[in-house]
C-alpha positions as CSV (number, residue, x, y, z in Angstrom):
1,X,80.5,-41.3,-37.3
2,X,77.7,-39.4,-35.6
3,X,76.3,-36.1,-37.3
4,X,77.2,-33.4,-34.4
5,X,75.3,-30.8,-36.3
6,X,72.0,-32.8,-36.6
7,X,72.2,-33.6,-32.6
8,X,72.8,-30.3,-32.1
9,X,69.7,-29.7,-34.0
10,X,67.5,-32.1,-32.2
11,X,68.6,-30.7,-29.1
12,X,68.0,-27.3,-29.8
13,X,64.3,-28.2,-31.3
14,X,63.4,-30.3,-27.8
15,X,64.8,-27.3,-25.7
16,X,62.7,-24.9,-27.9
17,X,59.5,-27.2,-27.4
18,X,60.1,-27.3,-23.7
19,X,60.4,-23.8,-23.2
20,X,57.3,-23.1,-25.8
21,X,55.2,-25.9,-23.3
22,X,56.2,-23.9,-20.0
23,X,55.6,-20.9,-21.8
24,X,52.0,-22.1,-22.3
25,X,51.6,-23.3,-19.0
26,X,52.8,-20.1,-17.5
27,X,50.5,-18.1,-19.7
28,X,47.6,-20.8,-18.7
29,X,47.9,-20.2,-15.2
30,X,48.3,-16.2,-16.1
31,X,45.4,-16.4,-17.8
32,X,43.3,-18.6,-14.8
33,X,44.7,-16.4,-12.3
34,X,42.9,-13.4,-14.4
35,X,40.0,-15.0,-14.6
36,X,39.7,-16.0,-11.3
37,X,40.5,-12.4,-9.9
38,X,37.6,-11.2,-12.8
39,X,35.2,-13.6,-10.9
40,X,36.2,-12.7,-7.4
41,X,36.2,-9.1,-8.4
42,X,32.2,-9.8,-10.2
43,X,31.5,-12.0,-7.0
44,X,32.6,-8.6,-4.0
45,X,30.8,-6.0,-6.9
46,X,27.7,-8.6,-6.4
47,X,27.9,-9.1,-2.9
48,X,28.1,-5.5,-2.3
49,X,25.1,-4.6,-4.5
50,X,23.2,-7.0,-2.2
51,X,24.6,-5.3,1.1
52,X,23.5,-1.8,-0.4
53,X,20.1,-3.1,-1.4
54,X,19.7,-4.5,2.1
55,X,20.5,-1.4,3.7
56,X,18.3,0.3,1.6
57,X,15.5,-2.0,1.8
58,X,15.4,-2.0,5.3
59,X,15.8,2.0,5.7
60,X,12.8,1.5,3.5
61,X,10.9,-0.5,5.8
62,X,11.9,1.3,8.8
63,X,10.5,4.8,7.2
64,X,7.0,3.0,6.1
65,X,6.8,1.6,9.7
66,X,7.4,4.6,11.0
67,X,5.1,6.4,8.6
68,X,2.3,3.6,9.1
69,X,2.8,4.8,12.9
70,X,2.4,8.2,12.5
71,X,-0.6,7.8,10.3
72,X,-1.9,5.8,12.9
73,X,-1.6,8.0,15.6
74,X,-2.8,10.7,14.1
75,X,-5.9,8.5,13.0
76,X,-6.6,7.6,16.8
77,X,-6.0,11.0,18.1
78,X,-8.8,12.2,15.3
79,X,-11.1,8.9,16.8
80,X,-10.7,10.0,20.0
81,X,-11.3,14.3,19.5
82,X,-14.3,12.9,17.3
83,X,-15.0,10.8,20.2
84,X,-15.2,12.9,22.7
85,X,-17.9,15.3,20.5
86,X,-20.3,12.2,21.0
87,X,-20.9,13.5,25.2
88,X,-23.6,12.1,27.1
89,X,-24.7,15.3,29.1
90,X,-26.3,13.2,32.3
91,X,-25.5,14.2,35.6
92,X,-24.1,11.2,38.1
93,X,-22.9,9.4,35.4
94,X,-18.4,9.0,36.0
95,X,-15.7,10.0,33.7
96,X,-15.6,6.0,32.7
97,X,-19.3,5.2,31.8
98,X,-19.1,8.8,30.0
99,X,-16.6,7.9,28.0
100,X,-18.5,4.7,26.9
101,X,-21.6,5.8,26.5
102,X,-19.7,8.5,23.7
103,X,-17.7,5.6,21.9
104,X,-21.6,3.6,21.8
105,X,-22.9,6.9,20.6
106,X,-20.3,7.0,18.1
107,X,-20.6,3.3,16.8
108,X,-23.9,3.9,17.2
109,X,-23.9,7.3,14.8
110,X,-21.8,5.2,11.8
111,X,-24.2,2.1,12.3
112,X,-27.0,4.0,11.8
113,X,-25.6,5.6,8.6
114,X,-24.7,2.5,7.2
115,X,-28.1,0.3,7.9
116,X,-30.0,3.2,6.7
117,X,-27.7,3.6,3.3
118,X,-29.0,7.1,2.7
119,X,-30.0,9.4,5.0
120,X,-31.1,13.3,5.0
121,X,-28.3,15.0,6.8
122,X,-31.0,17.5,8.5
123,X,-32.2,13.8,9.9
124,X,-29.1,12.3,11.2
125,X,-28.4,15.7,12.6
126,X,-31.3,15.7,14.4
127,X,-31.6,12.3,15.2
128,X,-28.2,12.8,17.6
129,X,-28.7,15.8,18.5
130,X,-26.9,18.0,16.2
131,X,-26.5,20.9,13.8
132,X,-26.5,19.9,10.3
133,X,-23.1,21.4,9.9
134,X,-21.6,19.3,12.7
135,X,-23.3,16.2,11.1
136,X,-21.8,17.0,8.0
137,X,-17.8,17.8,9.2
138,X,-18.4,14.2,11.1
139,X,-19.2,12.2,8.1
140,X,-16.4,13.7,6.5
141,X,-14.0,13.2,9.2
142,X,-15.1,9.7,9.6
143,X,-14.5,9.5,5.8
144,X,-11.1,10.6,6.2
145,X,-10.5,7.9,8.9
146,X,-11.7,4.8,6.8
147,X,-14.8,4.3,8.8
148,X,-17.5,5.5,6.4
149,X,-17.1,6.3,2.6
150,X,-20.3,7.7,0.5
151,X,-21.3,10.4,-1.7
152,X,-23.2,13.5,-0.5
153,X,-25.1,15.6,-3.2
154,X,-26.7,18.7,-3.0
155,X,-29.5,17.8,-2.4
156,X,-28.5,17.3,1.8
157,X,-28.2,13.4,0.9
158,X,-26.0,11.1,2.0
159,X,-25.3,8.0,0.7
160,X,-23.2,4.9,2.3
161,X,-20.8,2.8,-0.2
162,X,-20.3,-0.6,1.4
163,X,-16.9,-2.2,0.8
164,X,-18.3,-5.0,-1.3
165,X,-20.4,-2.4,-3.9
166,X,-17.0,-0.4,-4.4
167,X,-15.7,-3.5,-5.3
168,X,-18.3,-4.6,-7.4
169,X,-18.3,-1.0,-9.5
170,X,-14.8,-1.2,-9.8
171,X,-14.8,-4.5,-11.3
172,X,-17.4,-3.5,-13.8
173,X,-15.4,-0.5,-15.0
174,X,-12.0,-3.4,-15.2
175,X,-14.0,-5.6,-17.0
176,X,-15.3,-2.2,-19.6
177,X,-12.4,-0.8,-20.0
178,X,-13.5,3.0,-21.4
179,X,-16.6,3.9,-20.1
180,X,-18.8,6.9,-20.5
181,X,-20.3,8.8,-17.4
182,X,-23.6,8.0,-18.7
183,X,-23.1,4.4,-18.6
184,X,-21.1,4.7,-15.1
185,X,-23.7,6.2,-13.6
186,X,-26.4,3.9,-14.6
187,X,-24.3,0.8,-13.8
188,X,-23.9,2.2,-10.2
189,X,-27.4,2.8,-9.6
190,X,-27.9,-1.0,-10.5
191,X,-24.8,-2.2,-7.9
192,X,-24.9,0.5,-5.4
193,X,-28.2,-0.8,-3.2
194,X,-30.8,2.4,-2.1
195,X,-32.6,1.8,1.0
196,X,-34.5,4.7,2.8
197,X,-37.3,6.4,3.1
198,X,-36.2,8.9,0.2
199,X,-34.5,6.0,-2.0
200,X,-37.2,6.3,-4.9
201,X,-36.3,10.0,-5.3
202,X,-32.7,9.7,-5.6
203,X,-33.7,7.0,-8.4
């Protein structure tokens, strides 16, 4: 005779371990389910990180181009007041060839600066024409455009910095690291060149 008791047993023990396996599977897909809502969630927190650092990035852009604009303007209106203090007092001569012969005298006025490196600002001022006063608010506002950049002392000198002897000082002062004004100030007068008619006094 067969044992009812220990089929009963067996029964049970493979219903149990059924149950226990789709228990795990159920709390396998629970937990892949969680996981893949963690990631989705991560992935929309990501994406709209991105989105806000778009936006921001081009607000960002839009106010430098707007900024680089303004700046811009503001530098061609100040080109074209300082232009028009270059006149060319000649009568016959139209509005058109006027307004040449002022930009001319006006490339002409920052050429002159820079071939002649340093210049006596009672010179330049006479040499277009002008009071030493208006020679000196020109320089300065032709400093303030980019066009010229120098030192004045106060002595009535002026003396032109070309791009490439900035450079040069600046890259002695990298390559130094601390520097005392003593040493700075022998250093330029061995990169910045002096070429004038006063250039061994300012030595």
């Amino acid at each position: 005779m067969l044992d009812t008791k220990k089929i009963g047993k067996k029964k049970r023990e493979k219903l149990e371990a059924k149950a226990e396996r789709r228990s795990m599977r159920e709390q396998e897909l629970r937990d892949r389910e969680e996981r893949r809502l963690n990631e989705q969630k991560r992935e929309d927190e990501r994406k709209k990180r991105e989105a806000e650092h778009a936006t921001e990035e081009a607000a960002q852009l839009e106010e430098e181009r707007k900024r680089k604009a303004e700046e811009e303007r503001i530098e061609h209106e100040a080109y074209l007041k300082l232009k028009e203090q270059f006149t060319v007092d000649e009568e016959g001569v139209d509005e058109h060839a006027t307004e040449q012969e002022s930009e001319s005298l006006l490339h002409e006025f920052v050429n002159f600066i820079k071939s002649s490196k340093m210049v006596m600002i009672e010179d330049l001022a006479a040499q277009f024409r002008l009071k030493t006063q208006e020679a000196i608010s020109r320089i300065e506002q032709l400093q303030e455009m980019g066009l010229l950049q120098g030192v004045m002392d106060d002595r009535g000198k002026y003396i032109y910095v070309s791009e490439e002897e900035l450079h040069a000082l600046a890259k002695f002062i990298r390559q130094r690291g601390r520097i005392s004004v003593a040493e700075l100030a022998q250093s330029s007068n061995s990169i910045i060149r002096l070429t004038g008619q006063d250039s061994d006094v300012a030595r």
